[in-house]
VEXDREN-2710 file (C-alpha; in Angstrom, 1 decimal):
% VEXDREN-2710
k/r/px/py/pz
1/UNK/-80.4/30.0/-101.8
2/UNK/-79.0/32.2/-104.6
3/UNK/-80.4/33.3/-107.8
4/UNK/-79.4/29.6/-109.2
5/UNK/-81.6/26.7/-108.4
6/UNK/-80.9/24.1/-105.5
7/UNK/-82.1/20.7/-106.4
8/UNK/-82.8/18.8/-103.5
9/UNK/-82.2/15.1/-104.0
10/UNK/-83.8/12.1/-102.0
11/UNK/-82.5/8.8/-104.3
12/UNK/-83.5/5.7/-102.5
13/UNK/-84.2/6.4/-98.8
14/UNK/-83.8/3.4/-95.9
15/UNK/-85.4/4.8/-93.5
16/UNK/-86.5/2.8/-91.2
17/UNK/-87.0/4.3/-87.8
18/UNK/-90.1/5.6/-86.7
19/UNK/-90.4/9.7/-86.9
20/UNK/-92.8/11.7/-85.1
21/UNK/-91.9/15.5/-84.9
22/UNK/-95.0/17.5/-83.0
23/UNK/-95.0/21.4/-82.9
24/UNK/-97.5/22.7/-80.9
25/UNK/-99.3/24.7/-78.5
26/UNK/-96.2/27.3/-78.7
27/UNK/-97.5/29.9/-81.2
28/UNK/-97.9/33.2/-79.4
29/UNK/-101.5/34.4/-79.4
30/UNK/-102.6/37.4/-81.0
31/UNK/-105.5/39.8/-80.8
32/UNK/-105.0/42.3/-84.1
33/UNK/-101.9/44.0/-85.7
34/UNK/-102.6/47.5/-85.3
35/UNK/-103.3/47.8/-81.8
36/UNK/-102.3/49.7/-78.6
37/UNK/-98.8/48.5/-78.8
38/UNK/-98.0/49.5/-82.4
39/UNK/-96.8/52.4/-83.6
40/UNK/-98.8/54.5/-85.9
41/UNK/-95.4/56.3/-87.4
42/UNK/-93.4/55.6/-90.0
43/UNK/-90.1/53.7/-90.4
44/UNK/-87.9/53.6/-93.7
45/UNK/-85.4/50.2/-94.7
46/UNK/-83.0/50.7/-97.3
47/UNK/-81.3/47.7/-99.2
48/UNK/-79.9/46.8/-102.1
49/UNK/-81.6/44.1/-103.1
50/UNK/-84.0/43.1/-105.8
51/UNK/-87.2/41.4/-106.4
52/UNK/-87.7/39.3/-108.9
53/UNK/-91.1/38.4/-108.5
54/UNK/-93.6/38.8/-105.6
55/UNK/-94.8/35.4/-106.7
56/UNK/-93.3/32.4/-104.6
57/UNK/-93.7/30.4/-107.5
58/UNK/-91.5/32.4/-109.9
59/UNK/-88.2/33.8/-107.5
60/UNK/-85.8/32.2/-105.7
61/UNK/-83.4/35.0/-104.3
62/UNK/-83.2/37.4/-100.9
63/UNK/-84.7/40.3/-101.9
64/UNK/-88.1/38.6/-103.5
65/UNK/-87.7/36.4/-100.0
66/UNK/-87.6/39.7/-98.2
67/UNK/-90.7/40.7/-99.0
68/UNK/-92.6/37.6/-98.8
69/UNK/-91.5/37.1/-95.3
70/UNK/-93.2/40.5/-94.2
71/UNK/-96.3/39.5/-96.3
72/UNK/-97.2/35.5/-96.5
73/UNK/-98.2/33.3/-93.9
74/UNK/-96.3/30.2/-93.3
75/UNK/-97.8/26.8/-92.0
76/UNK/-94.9/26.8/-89.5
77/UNK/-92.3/29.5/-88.7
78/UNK/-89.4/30.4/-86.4
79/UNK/-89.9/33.0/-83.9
80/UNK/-87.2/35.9/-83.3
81/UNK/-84.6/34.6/-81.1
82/UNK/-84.0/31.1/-83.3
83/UNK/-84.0/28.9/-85.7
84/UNK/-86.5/26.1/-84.2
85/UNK/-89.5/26.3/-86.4
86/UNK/-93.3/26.6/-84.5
87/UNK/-96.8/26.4/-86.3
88/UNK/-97.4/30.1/-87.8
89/UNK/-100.7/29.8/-88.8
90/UNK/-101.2/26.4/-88.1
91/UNK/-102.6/25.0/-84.5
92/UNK/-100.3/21.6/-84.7
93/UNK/-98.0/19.6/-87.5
94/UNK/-96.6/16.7/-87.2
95/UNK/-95.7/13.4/-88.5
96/UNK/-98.5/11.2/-88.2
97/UNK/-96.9/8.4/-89.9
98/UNK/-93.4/7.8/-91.5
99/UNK/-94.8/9.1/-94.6
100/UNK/-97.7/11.3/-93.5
101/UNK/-97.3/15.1/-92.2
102/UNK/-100.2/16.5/-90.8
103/UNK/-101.1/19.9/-90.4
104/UNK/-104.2/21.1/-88.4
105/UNK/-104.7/24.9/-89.5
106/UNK/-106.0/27.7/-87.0
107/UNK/-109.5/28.6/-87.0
108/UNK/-111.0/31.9/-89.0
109/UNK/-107.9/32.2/-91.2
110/UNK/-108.5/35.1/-93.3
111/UNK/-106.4/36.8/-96.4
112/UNK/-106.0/41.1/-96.4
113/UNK/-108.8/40.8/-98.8
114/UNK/-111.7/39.1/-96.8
115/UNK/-111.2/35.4/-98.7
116/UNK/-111.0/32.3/-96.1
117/UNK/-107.8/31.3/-95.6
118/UNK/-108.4/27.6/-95.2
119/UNK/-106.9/23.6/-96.4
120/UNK/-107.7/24.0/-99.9
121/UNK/-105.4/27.3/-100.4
122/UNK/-102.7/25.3/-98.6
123/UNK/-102.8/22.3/-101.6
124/UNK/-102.9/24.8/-104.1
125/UNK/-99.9/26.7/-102.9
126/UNK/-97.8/23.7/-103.0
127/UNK/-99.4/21.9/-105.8
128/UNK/-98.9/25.2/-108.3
129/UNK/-95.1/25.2/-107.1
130/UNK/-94.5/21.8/-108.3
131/UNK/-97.1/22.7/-111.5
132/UNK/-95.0/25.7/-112.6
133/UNK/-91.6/24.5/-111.6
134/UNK/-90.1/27.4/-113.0
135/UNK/-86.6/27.5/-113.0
136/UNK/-86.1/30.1/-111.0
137/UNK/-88.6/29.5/-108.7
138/UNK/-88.1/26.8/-105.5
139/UNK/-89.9/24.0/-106.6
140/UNK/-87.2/21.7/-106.1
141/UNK/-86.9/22.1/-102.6
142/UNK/-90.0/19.8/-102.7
143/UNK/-88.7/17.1/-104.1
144/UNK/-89.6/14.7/-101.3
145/UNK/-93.4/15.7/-101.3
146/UNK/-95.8/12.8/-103.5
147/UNK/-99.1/14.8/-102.9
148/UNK/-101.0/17.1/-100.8
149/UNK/-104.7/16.7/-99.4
150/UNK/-107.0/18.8/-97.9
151/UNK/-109.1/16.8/-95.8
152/UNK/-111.3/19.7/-94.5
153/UNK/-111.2/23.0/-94.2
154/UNK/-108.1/22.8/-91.3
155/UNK/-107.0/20.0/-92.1
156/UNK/-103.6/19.3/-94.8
157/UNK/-102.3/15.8/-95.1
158/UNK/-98.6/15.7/-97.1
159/UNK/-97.9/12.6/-98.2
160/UNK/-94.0/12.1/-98.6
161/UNK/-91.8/9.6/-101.1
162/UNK/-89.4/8.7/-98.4
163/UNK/-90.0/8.3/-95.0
164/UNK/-88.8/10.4/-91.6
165/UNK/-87.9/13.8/-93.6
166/UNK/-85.8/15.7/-91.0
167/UNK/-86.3/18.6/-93.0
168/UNK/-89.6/18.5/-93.6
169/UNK/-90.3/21.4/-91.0
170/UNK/-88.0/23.7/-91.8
171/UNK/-89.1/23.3/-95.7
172/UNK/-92.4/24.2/-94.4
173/UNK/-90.7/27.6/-93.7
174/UNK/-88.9/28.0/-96.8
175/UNK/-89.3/30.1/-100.0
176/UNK/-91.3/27.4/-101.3
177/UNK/-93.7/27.4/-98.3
178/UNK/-95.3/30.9/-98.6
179/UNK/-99.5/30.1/-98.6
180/UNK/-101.1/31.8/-101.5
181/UNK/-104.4/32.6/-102.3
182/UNK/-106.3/30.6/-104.8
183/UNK/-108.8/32.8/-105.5
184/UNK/-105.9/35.6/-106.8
185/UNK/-102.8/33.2/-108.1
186/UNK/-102.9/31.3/-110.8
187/UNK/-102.5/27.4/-110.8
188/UNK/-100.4/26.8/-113.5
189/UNK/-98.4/30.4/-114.0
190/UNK/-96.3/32.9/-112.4
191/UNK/-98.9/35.5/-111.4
192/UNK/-97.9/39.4/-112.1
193/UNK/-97.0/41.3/-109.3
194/UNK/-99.3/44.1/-109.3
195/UNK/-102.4/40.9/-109.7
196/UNK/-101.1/40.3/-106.1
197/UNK/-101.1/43.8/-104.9
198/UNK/-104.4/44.9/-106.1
199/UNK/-106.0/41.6/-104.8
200/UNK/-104.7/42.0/-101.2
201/UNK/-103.7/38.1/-101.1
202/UNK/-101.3/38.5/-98.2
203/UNK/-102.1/37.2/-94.7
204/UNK/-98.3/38.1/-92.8
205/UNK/-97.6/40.4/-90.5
206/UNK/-97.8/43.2/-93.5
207/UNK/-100.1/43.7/-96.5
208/UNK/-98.7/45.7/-99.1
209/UNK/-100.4/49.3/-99.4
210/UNK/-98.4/50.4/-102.4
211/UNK/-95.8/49.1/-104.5
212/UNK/-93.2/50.7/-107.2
213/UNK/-91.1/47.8/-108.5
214/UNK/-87.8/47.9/-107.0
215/UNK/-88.3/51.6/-105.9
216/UNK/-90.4/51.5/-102.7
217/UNK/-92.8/49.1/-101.2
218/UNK/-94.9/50.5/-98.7
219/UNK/-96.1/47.9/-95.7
220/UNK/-99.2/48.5/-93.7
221/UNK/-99.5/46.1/-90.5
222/UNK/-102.2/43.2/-91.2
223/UNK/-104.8/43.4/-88.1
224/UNK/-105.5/40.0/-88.5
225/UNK/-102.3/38.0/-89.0
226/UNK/-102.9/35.0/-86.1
227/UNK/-99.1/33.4/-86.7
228/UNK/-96.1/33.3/-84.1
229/UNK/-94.7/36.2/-84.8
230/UNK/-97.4/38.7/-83.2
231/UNK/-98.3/41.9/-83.7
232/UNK/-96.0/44.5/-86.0
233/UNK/-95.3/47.0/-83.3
234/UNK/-94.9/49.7/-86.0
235/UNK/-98.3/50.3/-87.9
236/UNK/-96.0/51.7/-91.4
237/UNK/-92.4/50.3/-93.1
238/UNK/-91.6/51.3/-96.0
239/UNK/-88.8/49.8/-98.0
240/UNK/-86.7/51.7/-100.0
241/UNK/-84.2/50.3/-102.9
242/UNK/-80.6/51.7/-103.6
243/UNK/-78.5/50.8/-106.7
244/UNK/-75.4/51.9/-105.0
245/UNK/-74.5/50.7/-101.3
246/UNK/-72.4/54.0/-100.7
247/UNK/-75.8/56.2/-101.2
248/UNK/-77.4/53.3/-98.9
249/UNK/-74.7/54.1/-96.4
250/UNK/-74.8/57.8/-96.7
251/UNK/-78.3/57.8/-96.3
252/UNK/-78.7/55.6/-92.8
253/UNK/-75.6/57.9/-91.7
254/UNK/-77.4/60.8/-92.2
255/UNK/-80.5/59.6/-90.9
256/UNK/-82.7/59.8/-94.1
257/UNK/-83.4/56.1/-94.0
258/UNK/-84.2/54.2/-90.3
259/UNK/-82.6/50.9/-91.1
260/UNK/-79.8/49.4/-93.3
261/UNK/-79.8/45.9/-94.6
262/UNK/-78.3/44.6/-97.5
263/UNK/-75.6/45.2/-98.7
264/UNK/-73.2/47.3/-97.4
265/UNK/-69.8/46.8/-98.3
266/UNK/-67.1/45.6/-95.6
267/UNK/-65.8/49.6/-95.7
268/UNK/-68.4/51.0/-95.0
269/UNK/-69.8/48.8/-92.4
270/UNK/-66.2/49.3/-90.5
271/UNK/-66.6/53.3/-90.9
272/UNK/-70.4/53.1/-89.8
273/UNK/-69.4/51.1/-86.9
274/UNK/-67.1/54.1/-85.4
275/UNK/-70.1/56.6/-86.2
276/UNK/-71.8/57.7/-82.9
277/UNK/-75.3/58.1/-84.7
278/UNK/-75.9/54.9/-85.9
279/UNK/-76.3/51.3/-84.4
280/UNK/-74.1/48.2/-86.3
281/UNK/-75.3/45.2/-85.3
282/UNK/-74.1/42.5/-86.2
283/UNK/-75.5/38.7/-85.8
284/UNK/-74.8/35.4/-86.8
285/UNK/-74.7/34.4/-91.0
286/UNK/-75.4/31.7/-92.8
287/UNK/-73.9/33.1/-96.3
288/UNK/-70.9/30.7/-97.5
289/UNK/-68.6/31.8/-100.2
290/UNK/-67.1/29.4/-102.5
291/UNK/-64.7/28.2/-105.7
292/UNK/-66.4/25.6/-107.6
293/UNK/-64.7/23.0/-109.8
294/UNK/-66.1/21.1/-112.8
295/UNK/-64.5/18.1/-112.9
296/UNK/-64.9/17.4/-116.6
297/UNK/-63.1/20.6/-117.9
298/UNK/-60.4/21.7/-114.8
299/UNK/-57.1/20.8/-115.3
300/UNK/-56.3/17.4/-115.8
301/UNK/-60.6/16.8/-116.1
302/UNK/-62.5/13.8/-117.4
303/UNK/-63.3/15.9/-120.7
304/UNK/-59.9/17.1/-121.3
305/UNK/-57.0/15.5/-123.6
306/UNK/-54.7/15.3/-120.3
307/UNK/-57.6/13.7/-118.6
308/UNK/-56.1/12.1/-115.1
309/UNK/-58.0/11.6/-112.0
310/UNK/-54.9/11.6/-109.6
311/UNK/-54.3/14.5/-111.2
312/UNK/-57.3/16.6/-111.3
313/UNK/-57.3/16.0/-107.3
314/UNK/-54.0/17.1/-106.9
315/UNK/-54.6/20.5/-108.3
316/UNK/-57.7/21.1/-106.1
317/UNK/-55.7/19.9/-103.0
318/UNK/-53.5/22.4/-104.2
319/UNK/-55.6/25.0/-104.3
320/UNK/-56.8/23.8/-100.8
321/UNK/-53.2/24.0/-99.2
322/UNK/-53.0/27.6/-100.9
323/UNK/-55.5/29.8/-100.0
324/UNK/-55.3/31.9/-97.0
325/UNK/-59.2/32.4/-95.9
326/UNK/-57.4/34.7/-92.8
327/UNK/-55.8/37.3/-95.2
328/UNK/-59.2/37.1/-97.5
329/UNK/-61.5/37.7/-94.4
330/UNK/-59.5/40.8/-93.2
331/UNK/-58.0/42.2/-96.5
332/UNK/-61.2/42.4/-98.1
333/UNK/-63.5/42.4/-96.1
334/UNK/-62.9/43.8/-92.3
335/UNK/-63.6/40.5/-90.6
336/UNK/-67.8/40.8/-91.7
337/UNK/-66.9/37.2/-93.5
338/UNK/-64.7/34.8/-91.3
339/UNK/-63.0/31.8/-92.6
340/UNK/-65.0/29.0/-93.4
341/UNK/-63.2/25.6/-92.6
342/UNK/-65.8/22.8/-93.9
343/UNK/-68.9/22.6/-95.7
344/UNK/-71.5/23.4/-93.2
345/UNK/-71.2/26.5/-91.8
346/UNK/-70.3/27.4/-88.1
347/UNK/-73.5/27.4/-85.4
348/UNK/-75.1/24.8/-87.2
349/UNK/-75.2/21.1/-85.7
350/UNK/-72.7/19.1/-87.5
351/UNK/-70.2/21.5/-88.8
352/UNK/-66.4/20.6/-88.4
353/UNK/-63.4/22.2/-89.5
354/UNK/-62.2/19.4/-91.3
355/UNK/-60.4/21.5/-93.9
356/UNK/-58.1/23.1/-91.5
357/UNK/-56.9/19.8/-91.0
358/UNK/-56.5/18.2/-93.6
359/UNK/-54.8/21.5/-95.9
360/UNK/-52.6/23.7/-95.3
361/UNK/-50.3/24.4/-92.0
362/UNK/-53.0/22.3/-90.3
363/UNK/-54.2/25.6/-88.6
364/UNK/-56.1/27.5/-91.2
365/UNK/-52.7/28.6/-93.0
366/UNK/-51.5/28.6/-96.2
367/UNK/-48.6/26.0/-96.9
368/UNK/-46.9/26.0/-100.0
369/UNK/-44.4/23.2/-99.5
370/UNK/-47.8/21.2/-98.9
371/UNK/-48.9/22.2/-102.1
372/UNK/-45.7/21.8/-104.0
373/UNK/-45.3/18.2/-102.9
374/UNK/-48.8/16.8/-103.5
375/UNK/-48.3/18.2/-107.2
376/UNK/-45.3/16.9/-107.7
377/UNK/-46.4/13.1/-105.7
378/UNK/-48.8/13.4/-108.6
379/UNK/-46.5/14.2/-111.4
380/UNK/-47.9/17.7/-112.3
381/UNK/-45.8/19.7/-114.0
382/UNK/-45.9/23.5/-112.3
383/UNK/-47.1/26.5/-112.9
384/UNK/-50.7/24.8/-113.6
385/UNK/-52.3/26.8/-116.3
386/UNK/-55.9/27.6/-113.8
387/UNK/-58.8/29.8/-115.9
388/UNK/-61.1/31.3/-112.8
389/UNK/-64.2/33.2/-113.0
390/UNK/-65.8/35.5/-111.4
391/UNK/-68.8/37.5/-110.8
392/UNK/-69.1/41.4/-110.1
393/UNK/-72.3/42.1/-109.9
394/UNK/-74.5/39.3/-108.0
395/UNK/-72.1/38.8/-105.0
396/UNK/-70.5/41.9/-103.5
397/UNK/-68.5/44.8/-105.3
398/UNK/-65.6/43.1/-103.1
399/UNK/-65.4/39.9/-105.4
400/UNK/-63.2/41.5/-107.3
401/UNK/-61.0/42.2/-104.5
402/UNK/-61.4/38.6/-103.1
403/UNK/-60.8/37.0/-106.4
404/UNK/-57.5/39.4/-107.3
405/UNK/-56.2/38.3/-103.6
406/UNK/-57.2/34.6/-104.6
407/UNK/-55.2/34.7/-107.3
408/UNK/-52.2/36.4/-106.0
409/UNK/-51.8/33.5/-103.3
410/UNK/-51.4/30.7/-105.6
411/UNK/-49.6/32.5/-107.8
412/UNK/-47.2/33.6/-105.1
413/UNK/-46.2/29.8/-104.9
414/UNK/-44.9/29.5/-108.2
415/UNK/-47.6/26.7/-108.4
416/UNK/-50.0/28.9/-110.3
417/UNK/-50.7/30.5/-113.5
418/UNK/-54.0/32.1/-112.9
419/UNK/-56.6/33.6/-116.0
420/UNK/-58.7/35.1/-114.1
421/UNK/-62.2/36.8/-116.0
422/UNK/-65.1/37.9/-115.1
423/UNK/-68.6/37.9/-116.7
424/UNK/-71.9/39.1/-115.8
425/UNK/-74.4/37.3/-113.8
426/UNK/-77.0/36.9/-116.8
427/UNK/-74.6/35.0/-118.9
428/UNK/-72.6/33.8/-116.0
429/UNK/-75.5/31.8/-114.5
430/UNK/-76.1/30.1/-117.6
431/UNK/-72.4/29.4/-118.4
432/UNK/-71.7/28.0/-115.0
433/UNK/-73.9/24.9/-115.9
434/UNK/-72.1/24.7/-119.0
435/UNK/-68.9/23.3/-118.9
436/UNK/-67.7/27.3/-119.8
437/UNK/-65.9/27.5/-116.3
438/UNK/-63.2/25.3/-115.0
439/UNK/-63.1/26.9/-111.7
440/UNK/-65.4/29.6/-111.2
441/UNK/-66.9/31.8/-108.0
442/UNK/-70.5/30.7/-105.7
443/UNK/-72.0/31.9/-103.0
444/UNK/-74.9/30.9/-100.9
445/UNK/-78.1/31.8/-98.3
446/UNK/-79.6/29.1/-96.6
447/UNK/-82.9/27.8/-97.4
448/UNK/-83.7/26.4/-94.0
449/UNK/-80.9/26.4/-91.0
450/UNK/-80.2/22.5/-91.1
451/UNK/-77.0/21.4/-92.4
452/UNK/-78.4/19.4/-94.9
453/UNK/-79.0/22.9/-97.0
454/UNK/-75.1/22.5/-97.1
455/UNK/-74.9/19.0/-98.3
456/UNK/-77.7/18.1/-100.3
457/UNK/-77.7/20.8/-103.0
458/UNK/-73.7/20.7/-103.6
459/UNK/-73.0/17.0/-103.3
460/UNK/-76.1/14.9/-104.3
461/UNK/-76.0/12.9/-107.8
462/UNK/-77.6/15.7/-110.1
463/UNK/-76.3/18.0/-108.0
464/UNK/-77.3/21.6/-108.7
465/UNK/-73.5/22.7/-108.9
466/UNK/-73.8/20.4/-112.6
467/UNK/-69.9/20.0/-112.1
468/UNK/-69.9/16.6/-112.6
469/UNK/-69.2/16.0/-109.0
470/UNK/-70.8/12.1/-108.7
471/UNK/-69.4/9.9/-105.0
472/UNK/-72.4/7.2/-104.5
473/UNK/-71.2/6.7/-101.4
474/UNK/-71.4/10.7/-100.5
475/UNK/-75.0/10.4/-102.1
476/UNK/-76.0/7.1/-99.8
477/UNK/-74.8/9.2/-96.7
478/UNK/-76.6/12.5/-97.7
479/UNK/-80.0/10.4/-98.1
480/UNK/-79.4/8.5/-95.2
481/UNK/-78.7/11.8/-92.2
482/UNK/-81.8/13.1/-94.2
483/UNK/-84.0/10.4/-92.5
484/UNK/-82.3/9.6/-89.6
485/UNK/-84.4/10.1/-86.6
486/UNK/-81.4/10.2/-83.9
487/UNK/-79.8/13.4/-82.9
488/UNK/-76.9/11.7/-82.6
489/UNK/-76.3/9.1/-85.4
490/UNK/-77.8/12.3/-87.9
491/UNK/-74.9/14.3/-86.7
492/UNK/-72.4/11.8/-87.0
493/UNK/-73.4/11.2/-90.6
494/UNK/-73.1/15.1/-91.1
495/UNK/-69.9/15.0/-90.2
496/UNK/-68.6/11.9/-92.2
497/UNK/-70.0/13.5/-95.4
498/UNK/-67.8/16.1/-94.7
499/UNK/-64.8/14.0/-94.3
500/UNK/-65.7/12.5/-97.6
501/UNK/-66.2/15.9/-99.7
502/UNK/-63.5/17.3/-98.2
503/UNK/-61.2/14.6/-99.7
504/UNK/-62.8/14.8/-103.1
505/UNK/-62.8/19.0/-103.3
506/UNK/-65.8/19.7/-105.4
507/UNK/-65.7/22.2/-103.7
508/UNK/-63.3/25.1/-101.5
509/UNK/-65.4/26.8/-99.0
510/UNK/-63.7/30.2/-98.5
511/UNK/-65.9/32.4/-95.7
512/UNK/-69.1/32.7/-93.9
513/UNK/-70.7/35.8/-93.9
514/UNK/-72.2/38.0/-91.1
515/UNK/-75.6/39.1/-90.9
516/UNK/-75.3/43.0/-90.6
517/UNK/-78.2/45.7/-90.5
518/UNK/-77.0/49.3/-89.5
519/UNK/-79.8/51.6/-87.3
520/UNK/-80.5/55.1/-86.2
521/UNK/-79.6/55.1/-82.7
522/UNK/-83.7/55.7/-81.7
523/UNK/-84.4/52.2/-83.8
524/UNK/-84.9/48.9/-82.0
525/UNK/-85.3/45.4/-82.8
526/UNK/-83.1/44.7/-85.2
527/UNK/-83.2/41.2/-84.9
528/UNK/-80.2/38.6/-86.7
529/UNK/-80.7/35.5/-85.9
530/UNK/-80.1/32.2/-87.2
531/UNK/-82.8/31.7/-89.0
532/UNK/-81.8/34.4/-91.5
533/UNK/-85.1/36.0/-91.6
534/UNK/-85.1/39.9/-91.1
535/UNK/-88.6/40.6/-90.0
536/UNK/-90.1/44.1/-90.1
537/UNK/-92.0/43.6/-87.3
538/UNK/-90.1/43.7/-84.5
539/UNK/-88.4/47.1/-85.7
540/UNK/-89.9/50.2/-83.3
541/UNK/-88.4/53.7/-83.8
542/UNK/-88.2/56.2/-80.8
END
């Protein structure tokens, strides 16, 4: 997920294996929000992120994700501790056919306001999302759902395109699962934020009591949220917005704000870390960091008058055998990113290191007689002239850093000539699209914790990169592990599309972030886990 849209791409699935995925009986009961084991105080979180809109419909970034996640009920959720998804609010879901998901919703659903929670707000939630389809919204992580049904008041029938979505679940926890109420959104707009708050549509763990647009939010704990995550043990949150991560730091340091999260740079996470009066912890991350290249206008690209193939992959395996992700990790930032050897991250099923191996020393190094030699087995005449973009302001005040130290190791080689600009994320998220950058800076958060998040947005035909990245083959594979039904044969074909991209380069995965959220030392749980969520409720103080 980043403030760019993922486009999530079925083609022509042959699936043919039966699929029935049944979660059950697992969600953890629960008898009211505020009660005897929730905390009447107060507890402040500071961050630096933004919302964009409270309206699932219209945002597709962290901060508007944050919120949600404290606010609207999911059909199916993962509990603290992992990424397995459970039913939230619903009693059962599961595949009732290869094409067929049902979902069986709890009894006496209700929204903050007093409407019914029930079927007909669960069609309307997903059927406005693909209505609006705004671009900036996550519309398109549906792009495997034909139609919704609500065949009584519990009861939601989705009715895929293809058959034996693997995914299916973990969509169902996504930013484009949130359940709205249809009596406060509208069908066919994005609905103004304050619309939400003064019509109490939230059923989560948290309503909102008050709200000042990326200023503060003020959470009350919902007394009749029924999901899998249980009671809020602390009856108050309020969430409090910094511009500047060194004030956020300062601030948790000196015990004016409860919690840290987002985003702290590496610095200041090391100093906090040997500070006696705060808590670092630190958990697993499923933020990737990349250099993208467009293959019509790089060097040597389709579009260009030196147009060659051979070429064009030459001067990404180039770049590949250059860059030392060790030195980046622990120049820049402190070891709070680690060096990110494949395409699907570390901890998830299916991830390799396939990179390491096939660039460089063959251990994660740099290796600039590699380099030199698959330019010259090419016949590229060196320095290669590389234009590289960055961005400072949507990704880190380190990119800068990172970038300058990016360009300094191919440069060091002789190989390189590096421009290297930056622009601001407004234009830059437009020009990316473009053809404006041959080589230019990503990052990205998980939708769902399945590797597929990793392979389907980048690599698909139409991918949402638009770098003109097209392998059928890689496509075929990508559709196929999407439907395949065995653990095994799924992770095999994982792996092979990682072989495959990894010998085209679209892409060079640079590091994987850590999760990191800093705490007085009378705050508990903090929980960072892999299904990227931060949830308010599990956060006591004293």
């Amino acid at each position: 997920m980043t403030s760019t849209t993922s486009k999530r791409v079925f083609g022509v699935v042959a699936g043919t294996a039966a699929f029935a995925l049944v979660l059950t009986g697992c969600a953890q009961s629960n008898d009211g929000g505020a009660d005897e084991g929730t905390s009447s105080g107060t507890l402040i979180v500071g961050t630096t992120d933004k919302v964009t809109f409270l309206d699932p419909a219209g945002s597709y970034d962290n901060g508007s994700f944050a919120v949600m996640n404290q606010v609207y009920p999911f059909l199916v959720n993962s509990v603290q501790g992992t990424s397995d998804v459970t039913p939230d609010i619903a009693e059962s879901a599961e595949f009732t056919s290869e094409t067929e998901y049902t979902v069986v919703l709890k009894e006496g659903l209700t929204f903050a306001n007093g409407n019914d929670l029930t079927s007909s707000d669960v069609k309307f939630s997903f059927d406005r999302q693909l209505a609006i389809a705004d671009e900036n919204g996550p519309s398109t992580l549906l792009g495997n759902l034909a139609s919704v049904e609500a065949v009584d008041d519990t009861t939601v029938v989705f009715t895929l395109t293809n058959p034996n979505d693997q995914t299916w679940g973990q969509i169902l926890s996504s930013p484009a699962a949130p359940i709205v109420d249809e009596e406060v959104f509208s069908a066919d707009s994005i609905t103004p934020d304050d619309e939400i708050v003064d019509g109490e549509a939230f059923a989560g763990q948290y309503t909102i009591a008050s709200y000042d647009f990326n200023n503060l939010v003020s959470f009350k704990a919902n007394p009749d949220y029924q999901g899998n995550l249980g009671a809020a043990k602390t009856e108050n949150i309020s969430l409090k917005y910094y511009t500047d991560a060194s004030n956020l730091k300062l601030d948790v340091q000196e015990g004016n704000i409860d919690v840290a999260h987002r985003s702290l740079s590496a610095t200041d996470i090391a100093d906090l870390e040997s500070n006696d009066d705060v808590n670092v912890e630190i958990g697993p991350g499923g933020e990737i960091r990349y250099i993208v290249f467009n293959f019509d206008t790089q060097p040597f690209g389709a579009t260009t008058p030196e147009a060659d193939p051979a070429k064009s992959l030459a001067v990404r395996q180039a770049v590949a055998d250059l860059v030392d992700r060790e030195e980046i990790s622990e120049q820049v930032y402190k070891g709070t990113y680690l060096p990110l050897y494949s395409y699907v991250p570390d901890g998830l099923t299916g991830a390799t290191t396939v990179l390491k191996d096939l660039y460089g020393d063959g251990e994660g190094g740099p290796d600039a007689d590699a380099a030199a030699a698959v330019l010259s087995e090419a016949g590229v005449a060196t320095p290669v002239t590389l234009n590289l973009q960055y961005n400072p302001d949507h990704y880190g005040e380190s990119s800068g850093d990172e970038y300058a130290l990016v360009k300094s190791q191919l440069e060091e080689s002789g190989l390189f000539t590096v421009n290297l600009q930056s622009t601001e994320w407004v234009t830059y998220s437009k020009d990316r699209t473009a053809d404006v950058y041959p080589a230019y800076q990503l990052g990205w958060f998980p939708d769902y914790s399945d590797a597929d998040n990793y392979l389907t947005p980048f690599f698909s035909t139409d991918n949402f990169l638009g770098n003109h990245y097209d392998n059928s083959a890689v496509n075929d594979m990508i559709v196929a592990q999407a439907s395949e039904a065995d653990p095994a044969a799924r992770q095999a074909l994982i792996e092979d599309i990682q072989a495959a991209v990894a010998a085209d380069l679209s892409t060079v995965p640079l590091l994987q972030g850590s999760q990191v959220a800093v705490t007085g030392k009378d705050v508990s749980g903090a929980v960072l886990d892999g299904s990227f969520k931060f949830r308010y409720g599990s956060l006591v103080k004293g």
